[in-house]
VEXTI-48028 format. One record per atom (N, C-alpha, C): atom name; residue in three letters; residue number from 0; y, z, x. Coordinates in steps of 0.1 Angstrom, whole numbers, plus 5000, padded with zeros to 4 digits. Example, Ala and Ser with C-alpha at 12.3 -4.5 7.8 and 13.67 -1.06 7.14 Angstrom:
2
+------+------+------+-------+------+------+
! name ! resn ! resi ! north !   up ! east !
+------+------+------+-------+------+------+
!    N !  Ala !    0 !  4943 ! 5078 ! 5132 !
!   CA !  Ala !    0 !  4955 ! 5078 ! 5123 !
!    C !  Ala !    0 !  4967 ! 5078 ! 5132 !
!    N !  Ser !    1 !  4978 ! 5071 ! 5128 !
!   CA !  Ser !    1 !  4989 ! 5071 ! 5137 !
!    C !  Ser !    1 !  5000 ! 5079 ! 5129 !
+------+------+------+-------+------+------+
***
This chain:
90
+------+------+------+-------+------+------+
! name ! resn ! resi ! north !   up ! east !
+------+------+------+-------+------+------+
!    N !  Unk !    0 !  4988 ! 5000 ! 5009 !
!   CA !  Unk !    0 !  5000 ! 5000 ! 5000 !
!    C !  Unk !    0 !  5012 ! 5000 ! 5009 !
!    N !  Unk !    1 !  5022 ! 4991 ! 5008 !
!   CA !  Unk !    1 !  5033 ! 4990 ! 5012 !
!    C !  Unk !    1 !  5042 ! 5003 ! 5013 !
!    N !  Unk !    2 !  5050 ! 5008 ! 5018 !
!   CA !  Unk !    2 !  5059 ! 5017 ! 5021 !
!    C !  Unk !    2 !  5075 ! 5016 ! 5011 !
!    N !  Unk !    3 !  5075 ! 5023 ! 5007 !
!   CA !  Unk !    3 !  5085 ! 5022 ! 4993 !
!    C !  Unk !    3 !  5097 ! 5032 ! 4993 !
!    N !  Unk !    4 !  5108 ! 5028 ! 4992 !
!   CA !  Unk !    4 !  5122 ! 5041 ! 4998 !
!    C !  Unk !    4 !  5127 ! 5043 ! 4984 !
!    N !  Unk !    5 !  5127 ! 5053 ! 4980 !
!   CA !  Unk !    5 !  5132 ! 5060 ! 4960 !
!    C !  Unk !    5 !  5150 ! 5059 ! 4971 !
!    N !  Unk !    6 !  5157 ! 5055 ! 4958 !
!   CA !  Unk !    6 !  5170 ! 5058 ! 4962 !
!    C !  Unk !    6 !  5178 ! 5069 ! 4957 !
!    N !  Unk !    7 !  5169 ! 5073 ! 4944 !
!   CA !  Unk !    7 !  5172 ! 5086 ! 4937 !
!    C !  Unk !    7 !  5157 ! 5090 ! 4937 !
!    N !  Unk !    8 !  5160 ! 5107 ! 4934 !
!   CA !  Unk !    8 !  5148 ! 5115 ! 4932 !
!    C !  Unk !    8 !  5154 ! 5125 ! 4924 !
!    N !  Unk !    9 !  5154 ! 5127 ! 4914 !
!   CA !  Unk !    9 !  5156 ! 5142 ! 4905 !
!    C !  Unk !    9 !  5145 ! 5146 ! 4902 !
!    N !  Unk !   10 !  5146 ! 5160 ! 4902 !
!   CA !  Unk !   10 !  5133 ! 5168 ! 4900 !
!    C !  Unk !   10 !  5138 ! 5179 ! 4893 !
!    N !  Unk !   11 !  5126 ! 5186 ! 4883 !
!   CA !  Unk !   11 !  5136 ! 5196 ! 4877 !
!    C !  Unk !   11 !  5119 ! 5205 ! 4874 !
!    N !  Unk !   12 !  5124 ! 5219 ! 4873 !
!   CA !  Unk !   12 !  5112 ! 5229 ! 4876 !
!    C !  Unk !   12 !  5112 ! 5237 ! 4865 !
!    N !  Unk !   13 !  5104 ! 5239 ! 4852 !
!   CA !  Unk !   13 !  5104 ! 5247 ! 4839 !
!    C !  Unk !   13 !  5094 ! 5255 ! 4845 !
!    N !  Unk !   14 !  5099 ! 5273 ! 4847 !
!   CA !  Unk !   14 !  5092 ! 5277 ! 4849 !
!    C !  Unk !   14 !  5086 ! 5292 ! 4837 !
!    N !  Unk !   15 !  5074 ! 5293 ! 4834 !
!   CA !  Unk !   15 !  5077 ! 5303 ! 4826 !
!    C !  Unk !   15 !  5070 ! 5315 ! 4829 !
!    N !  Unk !   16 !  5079 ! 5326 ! 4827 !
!   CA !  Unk !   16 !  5078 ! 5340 ! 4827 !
!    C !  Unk !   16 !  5070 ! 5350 ! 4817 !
!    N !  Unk !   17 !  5062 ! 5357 ! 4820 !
!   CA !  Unk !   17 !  5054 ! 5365 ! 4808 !
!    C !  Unk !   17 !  5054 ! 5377 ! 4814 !
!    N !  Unk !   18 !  5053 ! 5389 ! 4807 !
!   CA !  Unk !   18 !  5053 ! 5403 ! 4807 !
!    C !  Unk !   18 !  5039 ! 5402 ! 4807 !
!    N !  Unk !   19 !  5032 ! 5411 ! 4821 !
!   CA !  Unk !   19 !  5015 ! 5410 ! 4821 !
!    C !  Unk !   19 !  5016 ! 5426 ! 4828 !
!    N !  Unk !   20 !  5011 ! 5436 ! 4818 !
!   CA !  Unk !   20 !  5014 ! 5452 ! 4823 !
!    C !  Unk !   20 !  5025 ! 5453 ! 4826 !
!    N !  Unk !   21 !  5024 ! 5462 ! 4836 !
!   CA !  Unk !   21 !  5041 ! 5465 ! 4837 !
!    C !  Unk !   21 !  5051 ! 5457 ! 4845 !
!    N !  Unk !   22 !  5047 ! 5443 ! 4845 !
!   CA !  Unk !   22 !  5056 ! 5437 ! 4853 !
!    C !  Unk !   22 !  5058 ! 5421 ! 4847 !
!    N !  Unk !   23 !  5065 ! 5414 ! 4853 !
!   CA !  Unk !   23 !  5060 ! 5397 ! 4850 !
!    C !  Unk !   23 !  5054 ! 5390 ! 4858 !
!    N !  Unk !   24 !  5052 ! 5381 ! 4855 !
!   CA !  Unk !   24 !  5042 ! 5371 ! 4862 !
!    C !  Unk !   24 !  5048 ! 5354 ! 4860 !
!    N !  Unk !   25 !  5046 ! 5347 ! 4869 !
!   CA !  Unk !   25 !  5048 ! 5330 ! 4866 !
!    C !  Unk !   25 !  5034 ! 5323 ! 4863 !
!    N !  Unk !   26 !  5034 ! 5323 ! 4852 !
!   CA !  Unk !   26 !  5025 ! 5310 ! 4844 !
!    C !  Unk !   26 !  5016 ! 5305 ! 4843 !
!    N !  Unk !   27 !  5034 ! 5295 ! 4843 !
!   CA !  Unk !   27 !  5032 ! 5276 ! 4845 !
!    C !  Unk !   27 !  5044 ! 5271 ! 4849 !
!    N !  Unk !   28 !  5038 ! 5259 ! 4855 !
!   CA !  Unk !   28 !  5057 ! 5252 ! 4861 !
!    C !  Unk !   28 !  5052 ! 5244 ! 4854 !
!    N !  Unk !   29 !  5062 ! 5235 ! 4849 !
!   CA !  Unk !   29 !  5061 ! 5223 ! 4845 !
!    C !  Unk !   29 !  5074 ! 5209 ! 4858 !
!    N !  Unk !   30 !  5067 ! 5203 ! 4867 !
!   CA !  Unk !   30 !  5073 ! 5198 ! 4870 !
!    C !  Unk !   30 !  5081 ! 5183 ! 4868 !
!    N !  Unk !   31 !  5091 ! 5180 ! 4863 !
!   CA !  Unk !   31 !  5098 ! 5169 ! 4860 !
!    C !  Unk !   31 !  5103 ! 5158 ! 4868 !
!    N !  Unk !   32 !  5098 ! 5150 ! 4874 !
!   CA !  Unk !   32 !  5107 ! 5140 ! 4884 !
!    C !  Unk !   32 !  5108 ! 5127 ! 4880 !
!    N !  Unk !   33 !  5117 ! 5122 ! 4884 !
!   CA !  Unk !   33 !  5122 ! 5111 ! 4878 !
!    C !  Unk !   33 !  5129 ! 5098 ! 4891 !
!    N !  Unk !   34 !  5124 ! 5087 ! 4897 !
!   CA !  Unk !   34 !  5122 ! 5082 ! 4904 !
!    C !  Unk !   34 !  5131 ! 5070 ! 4903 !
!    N !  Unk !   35 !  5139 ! 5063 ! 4913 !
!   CA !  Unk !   35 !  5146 ! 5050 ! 4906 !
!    C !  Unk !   35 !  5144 ! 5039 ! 4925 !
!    N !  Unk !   36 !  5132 ! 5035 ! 4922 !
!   CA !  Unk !   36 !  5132 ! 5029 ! 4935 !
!    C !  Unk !   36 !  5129 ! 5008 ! 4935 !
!    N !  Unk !   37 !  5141 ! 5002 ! 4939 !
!   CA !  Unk !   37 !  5145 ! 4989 ! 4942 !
!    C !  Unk !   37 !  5132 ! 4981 ! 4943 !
!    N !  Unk !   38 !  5134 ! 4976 ! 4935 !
!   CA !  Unk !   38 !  5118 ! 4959 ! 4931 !
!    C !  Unk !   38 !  5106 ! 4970 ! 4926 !
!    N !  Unk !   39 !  5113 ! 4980 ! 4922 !
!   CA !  Unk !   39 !  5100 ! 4986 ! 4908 !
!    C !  Unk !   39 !  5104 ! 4987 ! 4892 !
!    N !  Unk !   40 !  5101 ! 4980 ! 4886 !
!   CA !  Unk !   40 !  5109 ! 4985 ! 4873 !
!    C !  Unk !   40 !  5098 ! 4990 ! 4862 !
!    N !  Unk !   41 !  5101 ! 4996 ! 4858 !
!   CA !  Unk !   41 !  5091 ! 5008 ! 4848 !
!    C !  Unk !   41 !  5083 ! 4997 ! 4841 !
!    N !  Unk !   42 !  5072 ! 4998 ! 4833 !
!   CA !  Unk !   42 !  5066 ! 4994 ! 4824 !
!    C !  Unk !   42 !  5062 ! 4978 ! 4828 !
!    N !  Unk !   43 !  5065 ! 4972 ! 4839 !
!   CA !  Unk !   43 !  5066 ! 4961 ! 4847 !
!    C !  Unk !   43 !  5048 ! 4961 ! 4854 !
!    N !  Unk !   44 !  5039 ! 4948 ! 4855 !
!   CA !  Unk !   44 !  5032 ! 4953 ! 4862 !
!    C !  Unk !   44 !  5037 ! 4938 ! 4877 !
!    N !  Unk !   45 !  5037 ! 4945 ! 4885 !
!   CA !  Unk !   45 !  5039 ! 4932 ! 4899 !
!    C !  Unk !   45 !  5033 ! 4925 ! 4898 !
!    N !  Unk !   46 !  5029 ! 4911 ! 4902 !
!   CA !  Unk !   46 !  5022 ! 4906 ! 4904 !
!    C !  Unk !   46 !  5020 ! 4896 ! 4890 !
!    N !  Unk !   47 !  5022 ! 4899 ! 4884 !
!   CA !  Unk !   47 !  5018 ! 4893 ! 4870 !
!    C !  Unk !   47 !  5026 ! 4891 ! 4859 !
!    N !  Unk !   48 !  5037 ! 4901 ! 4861 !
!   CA !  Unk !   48 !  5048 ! 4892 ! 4849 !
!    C !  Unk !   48 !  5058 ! 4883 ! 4859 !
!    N !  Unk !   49 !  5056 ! 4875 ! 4858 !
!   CA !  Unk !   49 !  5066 ! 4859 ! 4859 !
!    C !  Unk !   49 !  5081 ! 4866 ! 4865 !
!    N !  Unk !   50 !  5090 ! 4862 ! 4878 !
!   CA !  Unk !   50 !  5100 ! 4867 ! 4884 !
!    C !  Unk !   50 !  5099 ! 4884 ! 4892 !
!    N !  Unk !   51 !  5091 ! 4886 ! 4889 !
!   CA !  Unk !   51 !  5089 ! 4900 ! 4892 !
!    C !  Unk !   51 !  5083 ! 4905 ! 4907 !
!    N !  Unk !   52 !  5091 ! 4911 ! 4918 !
!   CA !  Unk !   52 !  5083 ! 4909 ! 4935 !
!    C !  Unk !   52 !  5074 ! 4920 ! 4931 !
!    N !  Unk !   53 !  5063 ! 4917 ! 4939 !
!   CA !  Unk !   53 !  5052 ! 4928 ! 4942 !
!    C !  Unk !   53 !  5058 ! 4943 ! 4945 !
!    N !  Unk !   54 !  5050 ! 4949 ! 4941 !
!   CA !  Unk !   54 !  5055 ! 4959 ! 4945 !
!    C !  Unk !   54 !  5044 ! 4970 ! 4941 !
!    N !  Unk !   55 !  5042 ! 4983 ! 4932 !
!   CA !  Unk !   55 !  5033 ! 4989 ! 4931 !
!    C !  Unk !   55 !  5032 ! 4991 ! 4914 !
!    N !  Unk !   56 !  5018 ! 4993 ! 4910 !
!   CA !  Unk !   56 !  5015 ! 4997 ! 4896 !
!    C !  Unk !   56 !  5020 ! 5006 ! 4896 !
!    N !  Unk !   57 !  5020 ! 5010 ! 4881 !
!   CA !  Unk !   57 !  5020 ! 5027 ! 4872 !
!    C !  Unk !   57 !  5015 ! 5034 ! 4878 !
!    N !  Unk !   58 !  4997 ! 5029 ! 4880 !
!   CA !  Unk !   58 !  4988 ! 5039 ! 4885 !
!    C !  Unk !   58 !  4990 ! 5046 ! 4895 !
!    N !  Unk !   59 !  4994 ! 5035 ! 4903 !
!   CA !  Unk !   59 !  4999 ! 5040 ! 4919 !
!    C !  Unk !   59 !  5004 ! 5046 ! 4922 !
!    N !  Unk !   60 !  5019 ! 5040 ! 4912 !
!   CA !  Unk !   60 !  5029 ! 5056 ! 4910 !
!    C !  Unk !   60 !  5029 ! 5071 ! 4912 !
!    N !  Unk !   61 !  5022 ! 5066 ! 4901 !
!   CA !  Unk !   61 !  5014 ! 5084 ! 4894 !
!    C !  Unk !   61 !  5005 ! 5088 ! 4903 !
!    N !  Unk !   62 !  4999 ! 5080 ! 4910 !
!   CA !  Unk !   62 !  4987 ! 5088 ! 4922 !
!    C !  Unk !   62 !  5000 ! 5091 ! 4938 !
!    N !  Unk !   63 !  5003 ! 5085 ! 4939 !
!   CA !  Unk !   63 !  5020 ! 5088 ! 4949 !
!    C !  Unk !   63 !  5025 ! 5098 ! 4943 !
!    N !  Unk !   64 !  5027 ! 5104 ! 4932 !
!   CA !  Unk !   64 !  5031 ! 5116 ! 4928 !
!    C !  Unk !   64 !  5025 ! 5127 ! 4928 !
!    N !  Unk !   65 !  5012 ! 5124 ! 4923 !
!   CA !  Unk !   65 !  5001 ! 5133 ! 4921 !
!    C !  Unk !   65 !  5005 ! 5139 ! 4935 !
!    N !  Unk !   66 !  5000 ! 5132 ! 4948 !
!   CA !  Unk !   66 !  4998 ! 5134 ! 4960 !
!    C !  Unk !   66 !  5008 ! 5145 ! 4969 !
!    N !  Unk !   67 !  5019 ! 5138 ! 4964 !
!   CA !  Unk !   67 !  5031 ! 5145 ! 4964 !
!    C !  Unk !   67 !  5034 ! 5157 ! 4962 !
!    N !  Unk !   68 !  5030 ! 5163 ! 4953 !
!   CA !  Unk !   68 !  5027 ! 5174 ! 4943 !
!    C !  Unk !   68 !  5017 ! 5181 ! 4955 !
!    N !  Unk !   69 !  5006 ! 5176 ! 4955 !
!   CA !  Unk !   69 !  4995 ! 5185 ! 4963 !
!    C !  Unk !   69 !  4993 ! 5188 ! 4972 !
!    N !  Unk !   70 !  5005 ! 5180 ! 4983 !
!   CA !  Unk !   70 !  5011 ! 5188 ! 4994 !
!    C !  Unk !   70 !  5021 ! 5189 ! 5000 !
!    N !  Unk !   71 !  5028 ! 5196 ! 4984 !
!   CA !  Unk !   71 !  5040 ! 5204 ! 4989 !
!    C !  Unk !   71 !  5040 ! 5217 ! 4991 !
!    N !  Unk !   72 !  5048 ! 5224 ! 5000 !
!   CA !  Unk !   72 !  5045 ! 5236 ! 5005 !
!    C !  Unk !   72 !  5045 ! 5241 ! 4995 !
!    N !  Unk !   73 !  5062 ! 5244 ! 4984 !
!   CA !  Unk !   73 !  5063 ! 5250 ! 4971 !
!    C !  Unk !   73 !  5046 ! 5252 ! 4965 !
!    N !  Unk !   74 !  5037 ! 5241 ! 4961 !
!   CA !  Unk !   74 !  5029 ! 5237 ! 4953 !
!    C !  Unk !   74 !  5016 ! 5246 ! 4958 !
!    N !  Unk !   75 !  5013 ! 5246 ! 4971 !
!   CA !  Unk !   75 !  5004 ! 5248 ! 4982 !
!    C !  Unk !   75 !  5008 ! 5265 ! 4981 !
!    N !  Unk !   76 !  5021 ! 5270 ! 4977 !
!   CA !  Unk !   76 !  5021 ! 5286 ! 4983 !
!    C !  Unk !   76 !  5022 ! 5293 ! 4969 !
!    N !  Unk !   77 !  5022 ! 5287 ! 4958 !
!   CA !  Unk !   77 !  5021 ! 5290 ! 4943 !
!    C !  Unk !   77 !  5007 ! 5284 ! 4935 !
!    N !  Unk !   78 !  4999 ! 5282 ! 4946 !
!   CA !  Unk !   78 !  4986 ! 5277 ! 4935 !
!    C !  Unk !   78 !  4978 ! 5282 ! 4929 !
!    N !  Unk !   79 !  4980 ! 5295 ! 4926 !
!   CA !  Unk !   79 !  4975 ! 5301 ! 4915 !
!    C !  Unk !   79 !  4981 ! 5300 ! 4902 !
!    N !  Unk !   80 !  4993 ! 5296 ! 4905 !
!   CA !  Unk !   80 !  5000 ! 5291 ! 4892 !
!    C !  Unk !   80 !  4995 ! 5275 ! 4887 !
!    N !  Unk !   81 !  4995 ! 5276 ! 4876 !
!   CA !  Unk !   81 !  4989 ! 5259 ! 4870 !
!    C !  Unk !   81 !  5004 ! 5252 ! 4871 !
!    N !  Unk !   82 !  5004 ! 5244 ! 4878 !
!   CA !  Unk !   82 !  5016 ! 5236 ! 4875 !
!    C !  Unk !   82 !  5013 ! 5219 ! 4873 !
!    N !  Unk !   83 !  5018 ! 5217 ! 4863 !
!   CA !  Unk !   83 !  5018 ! 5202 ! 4858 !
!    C !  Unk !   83 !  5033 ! 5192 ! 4861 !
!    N !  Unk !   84 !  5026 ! 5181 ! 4864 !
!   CA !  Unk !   84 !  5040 ! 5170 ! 4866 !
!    C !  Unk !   84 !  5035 ! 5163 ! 4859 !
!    N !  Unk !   85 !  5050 ! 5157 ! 4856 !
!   CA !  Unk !   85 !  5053 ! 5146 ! 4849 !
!    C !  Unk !   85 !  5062 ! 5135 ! 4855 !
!    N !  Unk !   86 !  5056 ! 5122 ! 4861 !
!   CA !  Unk !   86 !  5065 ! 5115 ! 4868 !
!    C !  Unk !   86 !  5067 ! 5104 ! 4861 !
!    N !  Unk !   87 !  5084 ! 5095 ! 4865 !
!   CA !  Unk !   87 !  5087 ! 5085 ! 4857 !
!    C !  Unk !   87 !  5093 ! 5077 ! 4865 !
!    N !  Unk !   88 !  5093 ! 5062 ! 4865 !
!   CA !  Unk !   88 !  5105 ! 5057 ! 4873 !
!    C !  Unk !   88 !  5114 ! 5051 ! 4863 !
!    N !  Unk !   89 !  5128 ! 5052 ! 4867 !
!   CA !  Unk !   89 !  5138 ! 5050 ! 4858 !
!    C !  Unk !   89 !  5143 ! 5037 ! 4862 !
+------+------+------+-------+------+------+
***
């Protein structure tokens, strides 16, 4: 797979809190990112719709994110917490 430069990255962290005995605890994160990177465009597959440069699937995407996710320190030093992402390119 080609090497691909996001020119934006927003990310955004839902995290929730619960009273467990006498103290709180974290969860779940719900992770939010949102991705805007040149000769990708959402819902587009490369290669196949007419005018469109190669570049990477959905799947791809979302496995580049997954991956992402799985080794980041944040992710790697809170893994007992369940945290889910949700990635998009915009």
């Amino acid at each position: 797979m080609s090497n691909f430069t996001a020119t934006r990255i927003h990310n955004t962290a839902a995290v929730k809190l619960e009273q467990i005995g006498g103290g709180f605890d974290i969860t779940h994160i719900q992770l939010t990112m949102e991705a805007v990177i040149p000769g990708i465009t959402p819902g587009i597959t490369p290669g196949i719709t007419p005018g469109i440069t190669p570049g990477i699937t959905e799947g791809q995407f979302q496995e580049l994110a997954k991956q992402a996710k799985e080794n980041c320190l944040i992710s790697k030093g809170l893994a007992s917490v369940p945290i889910d992402l949700t990635a998009s390119l915009a």
